[in-house]
C-alpha positions as CSV (number, residue, x, y, z in Angstrom):
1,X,295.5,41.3,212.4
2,X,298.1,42.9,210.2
3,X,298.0,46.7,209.5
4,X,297.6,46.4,206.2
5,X,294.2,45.0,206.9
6,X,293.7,47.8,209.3
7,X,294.3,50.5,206.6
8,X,292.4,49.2,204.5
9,X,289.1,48.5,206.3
10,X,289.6,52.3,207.6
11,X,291.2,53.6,204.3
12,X,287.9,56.1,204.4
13,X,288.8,57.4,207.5
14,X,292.4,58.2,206.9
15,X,293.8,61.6,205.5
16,X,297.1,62.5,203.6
17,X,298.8,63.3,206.5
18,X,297.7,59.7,207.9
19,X,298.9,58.1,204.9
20,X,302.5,59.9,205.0
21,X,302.4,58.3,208.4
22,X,302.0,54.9,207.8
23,X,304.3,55.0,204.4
24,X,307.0,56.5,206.8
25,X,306.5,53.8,209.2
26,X,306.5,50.9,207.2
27,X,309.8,52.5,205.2
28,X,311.3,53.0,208.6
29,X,310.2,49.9,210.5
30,X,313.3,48.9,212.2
31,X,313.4,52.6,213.5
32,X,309.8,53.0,214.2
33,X,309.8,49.7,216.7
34,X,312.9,50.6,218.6
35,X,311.6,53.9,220.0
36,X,308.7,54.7,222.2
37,X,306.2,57.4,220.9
38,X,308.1,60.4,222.2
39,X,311.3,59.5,220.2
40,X,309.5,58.5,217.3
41,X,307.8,62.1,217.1
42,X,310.8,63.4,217.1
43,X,312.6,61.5,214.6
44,X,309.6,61.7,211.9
45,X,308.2,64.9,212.5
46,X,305.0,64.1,213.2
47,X,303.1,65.1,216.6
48,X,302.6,62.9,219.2
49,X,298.9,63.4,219.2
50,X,298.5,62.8,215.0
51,X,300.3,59.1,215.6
52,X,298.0,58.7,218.5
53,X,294.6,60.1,216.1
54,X,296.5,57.7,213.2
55,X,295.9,54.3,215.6
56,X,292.8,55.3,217.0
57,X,291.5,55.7,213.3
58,X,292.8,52.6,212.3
59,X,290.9,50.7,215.4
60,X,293.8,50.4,217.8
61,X,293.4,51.6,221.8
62,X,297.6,53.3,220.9
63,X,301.0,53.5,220.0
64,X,302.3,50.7,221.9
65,X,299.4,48.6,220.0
66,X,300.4,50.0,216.7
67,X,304.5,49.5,217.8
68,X,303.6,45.7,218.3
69,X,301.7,44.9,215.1
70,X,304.1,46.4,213.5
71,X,307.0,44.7,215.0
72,X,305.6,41.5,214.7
73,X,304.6,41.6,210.9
């Protein structure tokens, strides 16, 4: 399934802050897939725990889930 599909099925779910996520990921998409979640926190300035809320929203069981959907579109 691609994430796009993912959003949208859970698009009622989602709040602006898990929107900025996703439009940050999908603009920084090489970035995003080279680090693990830690690094990735960092980098964007989101918390650990709102990437982890952002998949679990979306239907996934993580980040690592979410790192290889992405990586793979």
């Amino acid at each position: 399934m691609k994430i796009n599909d993912l959003i949208k099925e859970n698009y009622k779910l989602l709040d602006k802050n898990d929107i900025k996520l996703y439009s940050y990921i999908i603009q920084e998409k090489t970035d995003f897939v080279e680090k693990n979640l830690k690094e990735f926190s960092k980098k964007s300035n989101f918390s650990e725990s709102a990437i982890v809320n952002f998949t679990k929203k979306i239907g996934l069981e993580g980040y690592s889930e979410l790192n290889y959907l992405v990586k793979w579109e």
